[in-house]
N, C-alpha and C positions, 0 to 999 in steps of 0.2 A: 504493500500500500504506500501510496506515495505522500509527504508528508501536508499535513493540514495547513492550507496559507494563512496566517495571521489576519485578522480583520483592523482594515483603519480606517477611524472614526474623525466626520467634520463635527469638531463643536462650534455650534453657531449662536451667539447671546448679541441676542435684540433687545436695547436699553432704548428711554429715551432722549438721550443726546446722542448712544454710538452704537454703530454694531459692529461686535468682535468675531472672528471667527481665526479656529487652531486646529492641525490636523494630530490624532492619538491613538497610539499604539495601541494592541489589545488590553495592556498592562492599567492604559488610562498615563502613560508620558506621552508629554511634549516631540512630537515629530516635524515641526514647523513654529516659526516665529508667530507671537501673536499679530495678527491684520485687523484692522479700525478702520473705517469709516466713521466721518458723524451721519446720524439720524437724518432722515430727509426732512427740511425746513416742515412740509408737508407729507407727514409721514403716513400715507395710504398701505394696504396691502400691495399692490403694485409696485409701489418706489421702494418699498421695503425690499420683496424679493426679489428686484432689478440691483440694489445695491447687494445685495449677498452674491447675484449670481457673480457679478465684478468681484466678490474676496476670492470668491471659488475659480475664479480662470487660473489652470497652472497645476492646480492641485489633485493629486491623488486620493483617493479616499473610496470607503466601500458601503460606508453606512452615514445617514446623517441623525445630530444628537440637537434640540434647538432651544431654548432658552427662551421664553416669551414674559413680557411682563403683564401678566392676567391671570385671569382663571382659564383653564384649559381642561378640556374633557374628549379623552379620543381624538385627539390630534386638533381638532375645533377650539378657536380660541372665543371664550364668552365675555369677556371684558379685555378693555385697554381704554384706562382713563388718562393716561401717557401719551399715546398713540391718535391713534383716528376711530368715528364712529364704523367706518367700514370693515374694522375689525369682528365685530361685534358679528359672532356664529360666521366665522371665516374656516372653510377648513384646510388649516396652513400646511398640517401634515400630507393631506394631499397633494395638494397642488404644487405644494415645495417637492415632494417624491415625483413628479409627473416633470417638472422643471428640470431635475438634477438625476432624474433618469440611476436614482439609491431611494434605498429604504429611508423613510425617516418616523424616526419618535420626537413626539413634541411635549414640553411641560412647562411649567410655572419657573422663572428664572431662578427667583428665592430655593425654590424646592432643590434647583439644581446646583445650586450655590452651597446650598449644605449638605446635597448629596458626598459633595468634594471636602467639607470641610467636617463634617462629624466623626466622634468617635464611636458611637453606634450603640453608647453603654449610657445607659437612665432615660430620662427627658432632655431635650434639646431644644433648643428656640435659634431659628435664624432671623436676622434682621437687617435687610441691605439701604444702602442711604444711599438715594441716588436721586435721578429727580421727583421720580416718589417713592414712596417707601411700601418695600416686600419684605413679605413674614413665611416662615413655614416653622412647622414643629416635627420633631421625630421623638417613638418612643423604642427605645433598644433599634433602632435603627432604622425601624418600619416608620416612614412619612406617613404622616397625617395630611391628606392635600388639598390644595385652596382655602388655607387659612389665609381671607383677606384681613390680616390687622391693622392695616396701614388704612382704612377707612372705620373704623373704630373710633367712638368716641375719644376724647384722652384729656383736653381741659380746655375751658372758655368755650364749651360750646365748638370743638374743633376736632377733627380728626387725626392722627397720629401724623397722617400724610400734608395735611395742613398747618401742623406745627410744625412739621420737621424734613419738609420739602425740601427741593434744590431752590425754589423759589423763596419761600418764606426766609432760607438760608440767608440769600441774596440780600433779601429787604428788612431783616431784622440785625445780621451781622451775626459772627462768631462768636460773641460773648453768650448776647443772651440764648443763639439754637443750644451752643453748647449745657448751657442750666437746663432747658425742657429737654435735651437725652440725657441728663443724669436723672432727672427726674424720671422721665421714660422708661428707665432701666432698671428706677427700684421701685415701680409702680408692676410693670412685667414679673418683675421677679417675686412677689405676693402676690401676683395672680395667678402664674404658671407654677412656681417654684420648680422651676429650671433646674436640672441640675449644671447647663452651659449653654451661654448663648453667645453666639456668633452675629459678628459685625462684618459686613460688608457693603461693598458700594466706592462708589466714588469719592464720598462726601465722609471716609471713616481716614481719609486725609486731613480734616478739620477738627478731628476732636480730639480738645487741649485737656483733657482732667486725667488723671489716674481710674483705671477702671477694675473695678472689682477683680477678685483673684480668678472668679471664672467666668470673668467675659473677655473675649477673645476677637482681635481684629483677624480677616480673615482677607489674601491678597486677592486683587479683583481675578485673576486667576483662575481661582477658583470657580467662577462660574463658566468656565471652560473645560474645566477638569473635572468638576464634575457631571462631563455628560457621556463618559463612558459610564455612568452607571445604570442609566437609562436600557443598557442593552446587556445590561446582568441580570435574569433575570432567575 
């Protein structure tokens, strides 16, 4: 018998300012540099997967792994308040698989963000700061999925994502975002009682405090690495 070719995986993570994509071994390493693009000014379905299809010229790969910021169920994405209304009941897994002529799995960014970064033992809480904000939980390893926390209450009448946006960021400053995520984090942590929560995003570049012994920044990376787990099943 001749021997089993290795499978390599495009992880593809659609954010709202950028999308990344990196090609990975069976293992879940780095086979390729990571590739960016920014988000299209008007970020359609369309413009979306016209800019992936441009990361993907050049590149080898046998399966696609995708990183969406919404809820997603069966490759269909149900929400993107990031994004565009034309997101809403798109199904990305298909038409992405029909485009790139590979399989592809699709999920929740957050979800895949801490697929990569957990340790797989207790309760986990991921939490990514970007230009909104994504939640997911794991318990012994097994995701809980489409935990929207980032539309959650959380004070004045505001939701987690409203407090602690890449906008609100902007227009409030570094001091005071930074007080509402430490408040954030030990308001979470009597709700959930966590045993680790992961930080990620773009915006875990701005936070100035010391952070609890088991909250953990997690590098944006990660939401590309963890999309070989998508296809462990």
């Amino acid at each position: 018998m001749g021997e089993i070719k290795p499978l390599h995986t495009l992880a593809v993570d659609i954010g709202g300012s950028g999308i990344k994509v990196m090609v990975l071994d069976d293992q879940g390493n780095p086979l390729t540099e990571r590739d960016r693009v920014e988000t299209p000014a008007i970020p359609t379905p369309d413009a979306v997967l016209h800019a992936i299809q441009g990361l993907t010229a050049g590149k080898t790969f046998d399966r696609v792994s995708v990183g969406f910021p919404g809820v997603v169920r069966k490759g269909i994405t149900e929400t993107a308040v990031n994004l565009h209304p034309d997101w809403v009941g798109f199904d990305l897994g298909a038409i992405l698989e029909q485009q790139l002529g590979k399989p592809v799995r699709v999920a929740n960014d957050a979800d895949i963000q801490g697929l990569g970064a957990i340790s797989g033992d207790g309760v986990e809480l991921v939490l990514t700061l970007g230009t909104g904000i994504g939640s997911a939980m794991f318990l012994n390893g097994k995701l809980i999925p489409n935990l929207e926390l980032g539309h959650h209450p959380f004070r004045k009448g505001e939701t987690y994502e409203q407090q602690l946006g890449r906008a609100t960021l902007d227009a409030v400053g570094k001091k005071r975002w930074n007080r509402r995520l430490e408040r954030a984090i030990d308001l979470l942590e009597r709700i959930f009682n966590y045993d680790h929560l992961y930080l990620g995003g773009g915006n875990t570049k701005r936070i100035d405090f010391v952070l609890p012994p088991n909250v953990k920044i997690t590098p944006n990376v990660t939401g590309l690495l963890g999309g070989i787990a998508l296809w462990q099943d």
